[in-house]
mmCIF file of the N, C-alpha and C atoms, coordinates in Angstrom:
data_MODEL
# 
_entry.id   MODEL 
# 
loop_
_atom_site.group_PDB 
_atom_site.id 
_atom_site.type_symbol 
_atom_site.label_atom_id 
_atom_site.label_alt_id 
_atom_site.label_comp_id 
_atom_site.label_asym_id 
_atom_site.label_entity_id 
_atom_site.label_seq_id 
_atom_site.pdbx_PDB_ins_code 
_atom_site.Cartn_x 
_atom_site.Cartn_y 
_atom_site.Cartn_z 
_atom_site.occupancy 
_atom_site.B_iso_or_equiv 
_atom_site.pdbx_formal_charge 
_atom_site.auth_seq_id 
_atom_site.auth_comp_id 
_atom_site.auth_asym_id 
_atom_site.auth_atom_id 
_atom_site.pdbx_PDB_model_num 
ATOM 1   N N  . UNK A 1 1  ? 0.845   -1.170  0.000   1.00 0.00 ? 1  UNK A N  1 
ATOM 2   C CA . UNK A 1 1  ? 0.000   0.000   0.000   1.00 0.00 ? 1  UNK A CA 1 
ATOM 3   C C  . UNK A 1 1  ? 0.894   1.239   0.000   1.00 0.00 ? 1  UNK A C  1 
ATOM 4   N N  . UNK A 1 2  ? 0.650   2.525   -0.991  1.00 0.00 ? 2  UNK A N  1 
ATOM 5   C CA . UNK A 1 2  ? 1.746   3.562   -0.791  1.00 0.00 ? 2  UNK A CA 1 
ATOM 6   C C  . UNK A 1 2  ? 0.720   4.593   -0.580  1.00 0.00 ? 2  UNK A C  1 
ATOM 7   N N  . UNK A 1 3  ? 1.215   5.644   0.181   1.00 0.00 ? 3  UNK A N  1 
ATOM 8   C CA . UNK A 1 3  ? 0.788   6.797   0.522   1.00 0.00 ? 3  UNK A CA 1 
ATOM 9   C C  . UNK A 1 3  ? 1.125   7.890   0.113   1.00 0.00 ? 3  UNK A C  1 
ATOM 10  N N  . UNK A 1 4  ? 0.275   9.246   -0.153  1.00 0.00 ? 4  UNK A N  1 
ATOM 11  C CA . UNK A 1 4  ? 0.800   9.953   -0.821  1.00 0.00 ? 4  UNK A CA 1 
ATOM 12  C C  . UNK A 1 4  ? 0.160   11.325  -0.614  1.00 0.00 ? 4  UNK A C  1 
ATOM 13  N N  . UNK A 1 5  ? 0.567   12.464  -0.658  1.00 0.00 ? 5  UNK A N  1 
ATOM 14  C CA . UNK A 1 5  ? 0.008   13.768  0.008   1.00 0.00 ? 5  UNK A CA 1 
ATOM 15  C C  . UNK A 1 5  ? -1.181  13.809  -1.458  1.00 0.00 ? 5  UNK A C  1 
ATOM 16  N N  . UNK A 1 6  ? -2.160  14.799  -1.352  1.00 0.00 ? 6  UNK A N  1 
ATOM 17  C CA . UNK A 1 6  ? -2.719  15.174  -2.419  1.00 0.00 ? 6  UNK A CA 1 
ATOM 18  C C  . UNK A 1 6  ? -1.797  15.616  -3.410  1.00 0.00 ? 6  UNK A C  1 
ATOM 19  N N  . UNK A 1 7  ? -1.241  16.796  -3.437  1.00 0.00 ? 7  UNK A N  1 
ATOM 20  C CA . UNK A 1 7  ? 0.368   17.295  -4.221  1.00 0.00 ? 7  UNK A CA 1 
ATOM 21  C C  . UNK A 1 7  ? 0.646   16.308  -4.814  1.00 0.00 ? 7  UNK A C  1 
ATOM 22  N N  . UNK A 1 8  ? 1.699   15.278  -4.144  1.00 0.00 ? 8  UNK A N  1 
ATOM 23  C CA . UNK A 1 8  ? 1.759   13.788  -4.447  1.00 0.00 ? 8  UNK A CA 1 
ATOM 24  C C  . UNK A 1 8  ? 1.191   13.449  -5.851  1.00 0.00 ? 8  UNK A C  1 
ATOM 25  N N  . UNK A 1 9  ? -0.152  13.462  -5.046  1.00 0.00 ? 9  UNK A N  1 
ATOM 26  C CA . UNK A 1 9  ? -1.179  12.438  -6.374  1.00 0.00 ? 9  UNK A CA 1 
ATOM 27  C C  . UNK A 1 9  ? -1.275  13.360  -7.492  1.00 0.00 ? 9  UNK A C  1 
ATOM 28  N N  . UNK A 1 10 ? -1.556  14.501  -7.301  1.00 0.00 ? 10 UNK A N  1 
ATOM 29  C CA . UNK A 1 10 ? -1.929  15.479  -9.009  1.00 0.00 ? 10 UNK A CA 1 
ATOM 30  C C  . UNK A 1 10 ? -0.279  15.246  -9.815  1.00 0.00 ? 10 UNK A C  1 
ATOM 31  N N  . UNK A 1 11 ? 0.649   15.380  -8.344  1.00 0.00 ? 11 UNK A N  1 
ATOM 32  C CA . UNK A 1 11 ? 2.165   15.766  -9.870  1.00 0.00 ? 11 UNK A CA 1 
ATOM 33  C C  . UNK A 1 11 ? 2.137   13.988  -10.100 1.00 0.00 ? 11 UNK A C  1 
ATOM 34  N N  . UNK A 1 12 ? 1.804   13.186  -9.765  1.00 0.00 ? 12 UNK A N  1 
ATOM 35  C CA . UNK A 1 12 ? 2.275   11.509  -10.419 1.00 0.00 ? 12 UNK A CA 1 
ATOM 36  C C  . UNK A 1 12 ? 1.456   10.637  -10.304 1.00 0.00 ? 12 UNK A C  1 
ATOM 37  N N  . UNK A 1 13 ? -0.052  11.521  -10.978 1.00 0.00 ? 13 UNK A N  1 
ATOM 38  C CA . UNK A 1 13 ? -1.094  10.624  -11.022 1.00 0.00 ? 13 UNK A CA 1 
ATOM 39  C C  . UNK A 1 13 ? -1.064  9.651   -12.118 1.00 0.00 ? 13 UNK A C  1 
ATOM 40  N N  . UNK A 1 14 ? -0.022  9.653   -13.164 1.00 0.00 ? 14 UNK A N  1 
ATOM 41  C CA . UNK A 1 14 ? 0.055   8.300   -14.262 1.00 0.00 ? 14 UNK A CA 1 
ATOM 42  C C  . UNK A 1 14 ? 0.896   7.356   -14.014 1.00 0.00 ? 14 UNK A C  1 
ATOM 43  N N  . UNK A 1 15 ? 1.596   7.646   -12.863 1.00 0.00 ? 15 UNK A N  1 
ATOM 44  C CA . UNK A 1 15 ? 2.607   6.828   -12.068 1.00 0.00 ? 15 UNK A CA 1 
ATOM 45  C C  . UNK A 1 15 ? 1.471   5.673   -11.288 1.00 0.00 ? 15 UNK A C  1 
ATOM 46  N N  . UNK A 1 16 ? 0.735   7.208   -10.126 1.00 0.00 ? 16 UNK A N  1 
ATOM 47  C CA . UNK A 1 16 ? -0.028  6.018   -9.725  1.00 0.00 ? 16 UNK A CA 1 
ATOM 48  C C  . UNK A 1 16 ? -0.933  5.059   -9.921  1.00 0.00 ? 16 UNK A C  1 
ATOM 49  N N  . UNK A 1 17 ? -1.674  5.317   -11.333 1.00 0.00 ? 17 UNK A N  1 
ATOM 50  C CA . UNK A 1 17 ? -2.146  4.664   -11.834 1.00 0.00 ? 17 UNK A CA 1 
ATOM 51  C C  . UNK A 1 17 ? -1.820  3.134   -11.818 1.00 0.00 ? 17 UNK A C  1 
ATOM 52  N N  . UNK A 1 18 ? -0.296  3.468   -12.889 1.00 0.00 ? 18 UNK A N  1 
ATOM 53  C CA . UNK A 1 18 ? 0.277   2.389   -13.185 1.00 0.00 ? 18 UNK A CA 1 
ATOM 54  C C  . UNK A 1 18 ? 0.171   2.010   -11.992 1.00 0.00 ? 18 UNK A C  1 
ATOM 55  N N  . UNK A 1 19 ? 0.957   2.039   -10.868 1.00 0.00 ? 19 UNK A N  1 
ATOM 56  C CA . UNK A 1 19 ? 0.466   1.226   -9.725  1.00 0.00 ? 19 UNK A CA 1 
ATOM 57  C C  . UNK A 1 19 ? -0.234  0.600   -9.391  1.00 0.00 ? 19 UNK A C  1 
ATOM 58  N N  . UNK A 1 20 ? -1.793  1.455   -9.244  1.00 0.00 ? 20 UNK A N  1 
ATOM 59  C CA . UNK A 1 20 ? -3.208  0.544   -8.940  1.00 0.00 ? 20 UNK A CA 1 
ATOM 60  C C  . UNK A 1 20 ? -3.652  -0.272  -10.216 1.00 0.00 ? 20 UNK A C  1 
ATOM 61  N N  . UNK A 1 21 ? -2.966  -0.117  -11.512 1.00 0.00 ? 21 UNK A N  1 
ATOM 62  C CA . UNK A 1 21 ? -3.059  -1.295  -12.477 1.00 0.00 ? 21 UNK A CA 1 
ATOM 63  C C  . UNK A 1 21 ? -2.957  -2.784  -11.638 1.00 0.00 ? 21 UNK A C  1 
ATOM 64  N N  . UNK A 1 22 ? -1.699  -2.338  -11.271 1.00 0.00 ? 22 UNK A N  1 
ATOM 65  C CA . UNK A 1 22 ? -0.997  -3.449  -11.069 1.00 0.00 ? 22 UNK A CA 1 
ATOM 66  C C  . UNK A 1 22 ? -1.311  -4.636  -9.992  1.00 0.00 ? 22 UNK A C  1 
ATOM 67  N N  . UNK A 1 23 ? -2.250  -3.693  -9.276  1.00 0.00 ? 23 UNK A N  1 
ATOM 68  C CA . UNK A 1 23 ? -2.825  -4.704  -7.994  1.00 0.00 ? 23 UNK A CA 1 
ATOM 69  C C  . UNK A 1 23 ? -2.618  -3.540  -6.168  1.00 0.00 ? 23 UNK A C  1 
ATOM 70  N N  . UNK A 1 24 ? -2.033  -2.448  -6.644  1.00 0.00 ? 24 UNK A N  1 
ATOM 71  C CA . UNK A 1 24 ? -1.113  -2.123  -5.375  1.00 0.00 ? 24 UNK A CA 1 
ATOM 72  C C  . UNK A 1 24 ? -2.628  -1.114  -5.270  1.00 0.00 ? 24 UNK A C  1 
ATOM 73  N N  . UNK A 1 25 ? -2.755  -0.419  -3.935  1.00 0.00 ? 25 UNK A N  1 
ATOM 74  C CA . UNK A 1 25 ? -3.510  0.281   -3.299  1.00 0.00 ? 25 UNK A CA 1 
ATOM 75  C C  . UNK A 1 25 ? -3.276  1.928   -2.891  1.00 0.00 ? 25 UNK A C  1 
ATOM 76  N N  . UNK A 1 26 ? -3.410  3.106   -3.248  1.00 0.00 ? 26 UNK A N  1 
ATOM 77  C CA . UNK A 1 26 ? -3.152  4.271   -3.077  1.00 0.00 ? 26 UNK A CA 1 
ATOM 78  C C  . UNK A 1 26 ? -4.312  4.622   -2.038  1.00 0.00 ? 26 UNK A C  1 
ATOM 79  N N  . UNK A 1 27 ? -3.387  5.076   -0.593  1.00 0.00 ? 27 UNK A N  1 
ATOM 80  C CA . UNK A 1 27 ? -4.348  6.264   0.419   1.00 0.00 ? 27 UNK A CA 1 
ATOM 81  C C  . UNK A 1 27 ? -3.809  7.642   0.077   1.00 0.00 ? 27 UNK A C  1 
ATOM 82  N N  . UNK A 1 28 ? -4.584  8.701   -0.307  1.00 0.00 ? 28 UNK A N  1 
ATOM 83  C CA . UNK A 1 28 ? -4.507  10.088  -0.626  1.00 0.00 ? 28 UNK A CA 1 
ATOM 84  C C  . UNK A 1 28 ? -4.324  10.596  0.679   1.00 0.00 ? 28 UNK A C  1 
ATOM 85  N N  . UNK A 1 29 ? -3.628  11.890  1.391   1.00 0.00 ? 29 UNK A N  1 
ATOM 86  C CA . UNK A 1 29 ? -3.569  12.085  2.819   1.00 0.00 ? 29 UNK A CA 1 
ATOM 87  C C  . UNK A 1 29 ? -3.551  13.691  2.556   1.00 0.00 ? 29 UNK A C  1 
ATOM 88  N N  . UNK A 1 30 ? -4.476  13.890  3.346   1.00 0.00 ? 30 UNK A N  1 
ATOM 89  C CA . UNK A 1 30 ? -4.844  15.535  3.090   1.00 0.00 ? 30 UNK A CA 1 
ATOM 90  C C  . UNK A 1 30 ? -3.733  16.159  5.026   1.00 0.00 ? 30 UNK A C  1 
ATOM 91  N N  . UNK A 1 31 ? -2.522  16.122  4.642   1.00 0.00 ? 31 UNK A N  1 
ATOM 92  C CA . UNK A 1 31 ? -1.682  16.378  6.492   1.00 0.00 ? 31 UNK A CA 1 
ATOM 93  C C  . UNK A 1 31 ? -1.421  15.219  6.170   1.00 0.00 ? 31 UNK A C  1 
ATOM 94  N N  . UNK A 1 32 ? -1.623  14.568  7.237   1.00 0.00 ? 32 UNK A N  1 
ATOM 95  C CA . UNK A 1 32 ? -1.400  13.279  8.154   1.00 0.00 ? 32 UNK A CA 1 
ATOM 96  C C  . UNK A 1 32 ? -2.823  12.052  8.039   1.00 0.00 ? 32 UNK A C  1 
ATOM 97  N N  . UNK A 1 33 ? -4.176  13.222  7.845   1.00 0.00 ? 33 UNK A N  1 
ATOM 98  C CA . UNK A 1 33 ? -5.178  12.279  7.676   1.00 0.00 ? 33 UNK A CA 1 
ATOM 99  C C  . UNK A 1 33 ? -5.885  11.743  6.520   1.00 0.00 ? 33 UNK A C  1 
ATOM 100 N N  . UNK A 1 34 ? -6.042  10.208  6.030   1.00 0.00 ? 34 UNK A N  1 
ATOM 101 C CA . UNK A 1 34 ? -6.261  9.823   5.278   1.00 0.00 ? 34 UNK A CA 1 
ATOM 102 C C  . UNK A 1 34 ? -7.547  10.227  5.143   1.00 0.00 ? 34 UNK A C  1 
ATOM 103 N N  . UNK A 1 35 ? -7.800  11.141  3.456   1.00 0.00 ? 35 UNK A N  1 
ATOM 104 C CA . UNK A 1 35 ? -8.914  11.348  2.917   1.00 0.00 ? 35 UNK A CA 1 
ATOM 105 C C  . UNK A 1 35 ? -9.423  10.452  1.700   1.00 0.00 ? 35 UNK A C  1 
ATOM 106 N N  . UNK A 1 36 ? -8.691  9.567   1.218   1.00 0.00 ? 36 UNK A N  1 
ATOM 107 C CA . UNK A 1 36 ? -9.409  8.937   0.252   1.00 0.00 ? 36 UNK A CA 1 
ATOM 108 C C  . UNK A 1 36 ? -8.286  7.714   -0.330  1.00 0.00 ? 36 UNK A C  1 
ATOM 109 N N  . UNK A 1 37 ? -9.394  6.272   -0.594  1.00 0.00 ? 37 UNK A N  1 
ATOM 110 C CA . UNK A 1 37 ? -8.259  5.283   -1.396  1.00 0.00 ? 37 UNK A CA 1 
ATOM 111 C C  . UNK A 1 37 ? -8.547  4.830   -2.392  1.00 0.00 ? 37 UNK A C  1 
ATOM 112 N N  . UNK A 1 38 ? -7.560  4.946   -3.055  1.00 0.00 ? 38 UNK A N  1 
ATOM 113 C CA . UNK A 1 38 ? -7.640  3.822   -4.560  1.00 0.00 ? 38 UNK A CA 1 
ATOM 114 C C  . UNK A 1 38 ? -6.927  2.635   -4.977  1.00 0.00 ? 38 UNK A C  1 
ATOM 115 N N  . UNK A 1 39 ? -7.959  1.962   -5.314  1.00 0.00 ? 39 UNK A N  1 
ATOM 116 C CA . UNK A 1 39 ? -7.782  1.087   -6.119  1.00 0.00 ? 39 UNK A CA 1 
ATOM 117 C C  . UNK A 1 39 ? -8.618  0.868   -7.505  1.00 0.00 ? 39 UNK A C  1 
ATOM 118 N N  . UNK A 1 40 ? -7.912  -0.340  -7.997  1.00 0.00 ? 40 UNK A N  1 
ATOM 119 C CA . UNK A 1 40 ? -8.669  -0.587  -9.368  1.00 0.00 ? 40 UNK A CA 1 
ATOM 120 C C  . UNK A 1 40 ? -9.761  -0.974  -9.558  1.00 0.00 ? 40 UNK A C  1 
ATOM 121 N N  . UNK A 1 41 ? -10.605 -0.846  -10.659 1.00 0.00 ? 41 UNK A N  1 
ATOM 122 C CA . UNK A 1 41 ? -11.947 -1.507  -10.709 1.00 0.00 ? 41 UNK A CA 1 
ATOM 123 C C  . UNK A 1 41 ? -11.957 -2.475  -10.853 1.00 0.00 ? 41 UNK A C  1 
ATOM 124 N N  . UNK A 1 42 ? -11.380 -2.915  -11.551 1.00 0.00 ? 42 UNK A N  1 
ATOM 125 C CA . UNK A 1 42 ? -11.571 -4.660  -11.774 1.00 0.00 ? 42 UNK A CA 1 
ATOM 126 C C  . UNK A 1 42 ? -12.205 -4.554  -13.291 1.00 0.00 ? 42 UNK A C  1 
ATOM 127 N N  . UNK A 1 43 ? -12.437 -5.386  -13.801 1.00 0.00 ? 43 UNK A N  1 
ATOM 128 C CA . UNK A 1 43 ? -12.942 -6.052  -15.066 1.00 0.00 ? 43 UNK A CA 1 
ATOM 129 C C  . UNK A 1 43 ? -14.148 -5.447  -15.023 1.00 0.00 ? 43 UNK A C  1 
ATOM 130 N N  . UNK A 1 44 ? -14.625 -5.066  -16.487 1.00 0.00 ? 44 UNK A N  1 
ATOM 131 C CA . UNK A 1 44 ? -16.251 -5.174  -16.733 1.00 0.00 ? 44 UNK A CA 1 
ATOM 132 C C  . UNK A 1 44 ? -16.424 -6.464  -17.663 1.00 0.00 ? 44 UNK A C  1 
ATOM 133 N N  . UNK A 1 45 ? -17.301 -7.022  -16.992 1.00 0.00 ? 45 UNK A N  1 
ATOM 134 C CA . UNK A 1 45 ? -17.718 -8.417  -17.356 1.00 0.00 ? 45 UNK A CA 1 
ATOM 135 C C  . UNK A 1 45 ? -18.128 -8.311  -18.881 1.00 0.00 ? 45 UNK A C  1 
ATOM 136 N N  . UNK A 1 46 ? -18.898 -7.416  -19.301 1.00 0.00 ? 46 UNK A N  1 
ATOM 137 C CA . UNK A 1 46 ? -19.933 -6.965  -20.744 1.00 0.00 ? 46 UNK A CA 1 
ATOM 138 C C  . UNK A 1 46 ? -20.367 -5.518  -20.665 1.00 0.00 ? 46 UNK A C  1 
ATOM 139 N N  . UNK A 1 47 ? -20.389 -5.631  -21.906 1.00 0.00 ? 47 UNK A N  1 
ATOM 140 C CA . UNK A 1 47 ? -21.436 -3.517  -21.538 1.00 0.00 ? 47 UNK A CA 1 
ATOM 141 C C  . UNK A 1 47 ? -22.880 -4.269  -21.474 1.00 0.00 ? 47 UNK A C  1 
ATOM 142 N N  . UNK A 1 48 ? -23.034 -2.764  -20.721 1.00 0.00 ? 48 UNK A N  1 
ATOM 143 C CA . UNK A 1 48 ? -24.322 -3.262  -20.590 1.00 0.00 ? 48 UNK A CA 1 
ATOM 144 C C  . UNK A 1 48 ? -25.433 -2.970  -21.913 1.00 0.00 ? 48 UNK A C  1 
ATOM 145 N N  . UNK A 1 49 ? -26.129 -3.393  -21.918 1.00 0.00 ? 49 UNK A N  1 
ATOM 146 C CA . UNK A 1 49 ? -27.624 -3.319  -23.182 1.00 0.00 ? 49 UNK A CA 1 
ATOM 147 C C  . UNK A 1 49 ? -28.666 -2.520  -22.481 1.00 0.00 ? 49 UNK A C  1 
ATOM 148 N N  . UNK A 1 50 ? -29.064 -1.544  -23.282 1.00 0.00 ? 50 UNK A N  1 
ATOM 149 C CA . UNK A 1 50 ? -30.393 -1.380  -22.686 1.00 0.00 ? 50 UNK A CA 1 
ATOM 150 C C  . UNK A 1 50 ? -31.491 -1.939  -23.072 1.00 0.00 ? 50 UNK A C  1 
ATOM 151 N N  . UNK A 1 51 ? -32.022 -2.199  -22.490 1.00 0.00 ? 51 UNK A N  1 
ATOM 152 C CA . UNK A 1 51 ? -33.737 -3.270  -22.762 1.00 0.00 ? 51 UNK A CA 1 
ATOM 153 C C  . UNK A 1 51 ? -33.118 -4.459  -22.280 1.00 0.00 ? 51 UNK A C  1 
ATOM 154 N N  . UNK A 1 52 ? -32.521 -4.991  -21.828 1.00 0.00 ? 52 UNK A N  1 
ATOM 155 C CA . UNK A 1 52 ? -31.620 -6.641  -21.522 1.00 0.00 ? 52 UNK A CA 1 
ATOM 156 C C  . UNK A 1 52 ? -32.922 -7.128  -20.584 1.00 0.00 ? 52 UNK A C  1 
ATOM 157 N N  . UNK A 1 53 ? -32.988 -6.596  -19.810 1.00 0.00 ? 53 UNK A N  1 
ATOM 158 C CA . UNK A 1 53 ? -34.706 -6.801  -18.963 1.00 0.00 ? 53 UNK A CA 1 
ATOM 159 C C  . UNK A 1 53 ? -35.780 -7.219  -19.078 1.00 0.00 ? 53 UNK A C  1 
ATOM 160 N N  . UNK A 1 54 ? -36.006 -6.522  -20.758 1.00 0.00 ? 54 UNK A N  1 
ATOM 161 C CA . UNK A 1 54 ? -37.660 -6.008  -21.322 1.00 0.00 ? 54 UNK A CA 1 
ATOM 162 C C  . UNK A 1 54 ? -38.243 -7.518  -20.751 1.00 0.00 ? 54 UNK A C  1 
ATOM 163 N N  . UNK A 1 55 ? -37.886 -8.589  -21.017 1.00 0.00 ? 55 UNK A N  1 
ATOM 164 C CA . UNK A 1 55 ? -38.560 -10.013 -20.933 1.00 0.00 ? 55 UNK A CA 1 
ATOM 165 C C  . UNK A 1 55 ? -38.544 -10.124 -19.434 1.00 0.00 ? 55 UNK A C  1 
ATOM 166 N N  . UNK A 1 56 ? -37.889 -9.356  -18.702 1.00 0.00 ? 56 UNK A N  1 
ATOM 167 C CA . UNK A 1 56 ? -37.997 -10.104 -17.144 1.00 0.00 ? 56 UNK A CA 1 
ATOM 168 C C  . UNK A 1 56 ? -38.632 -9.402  -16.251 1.00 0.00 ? 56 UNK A C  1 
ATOM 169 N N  . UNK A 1 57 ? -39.046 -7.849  -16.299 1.00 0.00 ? 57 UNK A N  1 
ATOM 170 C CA . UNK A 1 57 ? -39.186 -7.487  -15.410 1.00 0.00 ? 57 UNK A CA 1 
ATOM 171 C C  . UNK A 1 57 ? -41.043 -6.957  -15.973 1.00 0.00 ? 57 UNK A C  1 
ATOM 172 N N  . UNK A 1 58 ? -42.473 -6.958  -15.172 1.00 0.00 ? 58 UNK A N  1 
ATOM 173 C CA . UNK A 1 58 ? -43.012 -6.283  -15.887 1.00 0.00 ? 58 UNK A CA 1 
ATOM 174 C C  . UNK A 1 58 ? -43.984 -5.419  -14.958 1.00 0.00 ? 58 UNK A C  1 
ATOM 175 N N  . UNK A 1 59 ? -44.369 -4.407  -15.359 1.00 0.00 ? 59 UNK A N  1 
ATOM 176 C CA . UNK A 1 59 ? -45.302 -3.126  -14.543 1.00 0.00 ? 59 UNK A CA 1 
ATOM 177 C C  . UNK A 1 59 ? -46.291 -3.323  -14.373 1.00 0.00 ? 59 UNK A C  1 
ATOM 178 N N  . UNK A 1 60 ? -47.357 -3.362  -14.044 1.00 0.00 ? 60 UNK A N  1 
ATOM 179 C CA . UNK A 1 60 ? -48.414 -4.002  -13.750 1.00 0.00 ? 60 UNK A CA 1 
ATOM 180 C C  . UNK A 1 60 ? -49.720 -2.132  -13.788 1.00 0.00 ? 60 UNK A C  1 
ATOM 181 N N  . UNK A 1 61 ? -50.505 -2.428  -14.158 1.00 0.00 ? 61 UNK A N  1 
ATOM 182 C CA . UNK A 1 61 ? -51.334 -1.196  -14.173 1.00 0.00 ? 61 UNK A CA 1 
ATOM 183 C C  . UNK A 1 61 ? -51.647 -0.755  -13.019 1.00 0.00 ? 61 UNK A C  1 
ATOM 184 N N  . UNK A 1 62 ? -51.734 -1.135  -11.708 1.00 0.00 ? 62 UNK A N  1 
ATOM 185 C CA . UNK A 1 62 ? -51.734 -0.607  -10.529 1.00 0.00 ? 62 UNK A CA 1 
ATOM 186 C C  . UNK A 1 62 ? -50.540 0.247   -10.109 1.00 0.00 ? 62 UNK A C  1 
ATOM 187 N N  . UNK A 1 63 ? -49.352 0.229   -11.100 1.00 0.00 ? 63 UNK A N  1 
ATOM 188 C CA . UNK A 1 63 ? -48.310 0.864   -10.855 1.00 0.00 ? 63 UNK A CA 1 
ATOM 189 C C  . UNK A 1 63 ? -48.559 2.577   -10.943 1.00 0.00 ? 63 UNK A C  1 
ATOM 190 N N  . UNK A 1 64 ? -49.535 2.531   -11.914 1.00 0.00 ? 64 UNK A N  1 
ATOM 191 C CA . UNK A 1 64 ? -50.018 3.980   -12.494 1.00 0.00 ? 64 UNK A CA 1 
ATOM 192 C C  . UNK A 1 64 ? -51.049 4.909   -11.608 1.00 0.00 ? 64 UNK A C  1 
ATOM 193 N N  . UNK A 1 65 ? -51.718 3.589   -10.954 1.00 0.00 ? 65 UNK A N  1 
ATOM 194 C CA . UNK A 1 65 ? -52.896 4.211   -10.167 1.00 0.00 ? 65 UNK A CA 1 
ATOM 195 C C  . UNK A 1 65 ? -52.561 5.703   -9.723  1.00 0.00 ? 65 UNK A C  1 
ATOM 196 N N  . UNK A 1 66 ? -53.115 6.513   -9.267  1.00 0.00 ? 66 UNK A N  1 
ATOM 197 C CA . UNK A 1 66 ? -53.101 7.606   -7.841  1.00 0.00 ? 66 UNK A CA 1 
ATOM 198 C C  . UNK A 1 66 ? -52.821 7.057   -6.274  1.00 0.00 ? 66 UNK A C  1 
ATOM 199 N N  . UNK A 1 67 ? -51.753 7.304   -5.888  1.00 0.00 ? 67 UNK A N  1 
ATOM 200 C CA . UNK A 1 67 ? -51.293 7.280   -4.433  1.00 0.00 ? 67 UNK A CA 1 
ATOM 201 C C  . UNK A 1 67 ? -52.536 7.935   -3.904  1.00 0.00 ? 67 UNK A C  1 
ATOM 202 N N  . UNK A 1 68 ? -53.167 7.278   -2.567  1.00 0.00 ? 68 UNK A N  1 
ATOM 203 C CA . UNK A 1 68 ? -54.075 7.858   -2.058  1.00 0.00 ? 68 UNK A CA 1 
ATOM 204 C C  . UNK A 1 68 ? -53.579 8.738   -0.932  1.00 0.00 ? 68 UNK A C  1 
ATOM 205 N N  . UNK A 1 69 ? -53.939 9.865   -0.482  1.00 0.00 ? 69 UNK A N  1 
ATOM 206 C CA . UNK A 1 69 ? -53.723 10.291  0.734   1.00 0.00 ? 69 UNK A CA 1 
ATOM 207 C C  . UNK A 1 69 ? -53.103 9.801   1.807   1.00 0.00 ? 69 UNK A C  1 
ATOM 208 N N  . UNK A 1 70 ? -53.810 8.640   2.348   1.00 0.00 ? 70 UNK A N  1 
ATOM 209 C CA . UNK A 1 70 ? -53.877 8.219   3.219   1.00 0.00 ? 70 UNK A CA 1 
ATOM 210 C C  . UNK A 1 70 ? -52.214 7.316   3.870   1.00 0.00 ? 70 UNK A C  1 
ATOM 211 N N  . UNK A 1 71 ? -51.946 6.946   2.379   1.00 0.00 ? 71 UNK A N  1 
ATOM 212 C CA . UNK A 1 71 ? -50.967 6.171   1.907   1.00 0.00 ? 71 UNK A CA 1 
ATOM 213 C C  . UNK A 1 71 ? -49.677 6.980   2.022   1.00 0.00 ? 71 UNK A C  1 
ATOM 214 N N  . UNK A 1 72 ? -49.753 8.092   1.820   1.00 0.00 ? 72 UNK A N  1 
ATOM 215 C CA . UNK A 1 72 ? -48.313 8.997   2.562   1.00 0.00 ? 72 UNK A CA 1 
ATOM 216 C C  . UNK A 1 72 ? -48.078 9.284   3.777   1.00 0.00 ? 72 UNK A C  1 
ATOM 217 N N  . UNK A 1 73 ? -49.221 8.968   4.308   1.00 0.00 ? 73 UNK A N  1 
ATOM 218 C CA . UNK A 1 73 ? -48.705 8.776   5.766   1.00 0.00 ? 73 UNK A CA 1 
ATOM 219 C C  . UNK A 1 73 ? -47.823 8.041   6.379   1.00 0.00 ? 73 UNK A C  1 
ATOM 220 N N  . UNK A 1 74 ? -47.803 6.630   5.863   1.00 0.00 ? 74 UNK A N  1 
ATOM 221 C CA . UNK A 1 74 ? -46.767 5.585   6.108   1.00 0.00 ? 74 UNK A CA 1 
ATOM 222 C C  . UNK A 1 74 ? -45.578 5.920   5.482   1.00 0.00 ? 74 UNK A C  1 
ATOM 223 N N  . UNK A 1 75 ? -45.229 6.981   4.625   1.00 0.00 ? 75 UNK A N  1 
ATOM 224 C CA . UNK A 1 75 ? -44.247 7.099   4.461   1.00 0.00 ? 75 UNK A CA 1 
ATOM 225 C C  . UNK A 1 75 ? -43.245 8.418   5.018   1.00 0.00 ? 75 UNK A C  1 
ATOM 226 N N  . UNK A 1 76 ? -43.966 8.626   6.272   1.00 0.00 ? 76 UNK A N  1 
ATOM 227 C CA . UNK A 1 76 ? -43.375 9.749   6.691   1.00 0.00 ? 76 UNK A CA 1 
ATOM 228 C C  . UNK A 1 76 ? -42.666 9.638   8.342   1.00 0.00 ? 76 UNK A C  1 
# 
């Protein structure tokens, strides 16, 4: 894991990159206290599709109804 002031990270942020490519872990340190860490994302499995769903998920006409009054109460 390497540490690194903010300063740090803006002047050798393609450095650290390469780093968190690689598997290694960056804490950003705003002083002494750690404000933020990176690492890599990892893989995207597929892009995503839109409509990939359409067949699985479906709305039902009560979805449309009018919320009654009464019914925001429980949500407060």
């Amino acid at each position: 894991m390497t540490t690194v002031t903010i300063r740090e990270a803006k002047t050798n942020l393609s450095k650290l990159l390469r780093k968190i490519a690689a598997g290694d872990e960056v804490i950003i340190l705003r002083g002494k206290k750690p404000v933020a860490r990176l690492v890599a994302v990892g893989e995207v499995k597929r892009k995503r599709q839109p409509g990939s769903l359409k067949a699985t998920l479906r709305v039902g006409p009560e979805f449309f109804e009018p919320v009654l009054k009464n019914e925001f109460s429980r949500w407060e």
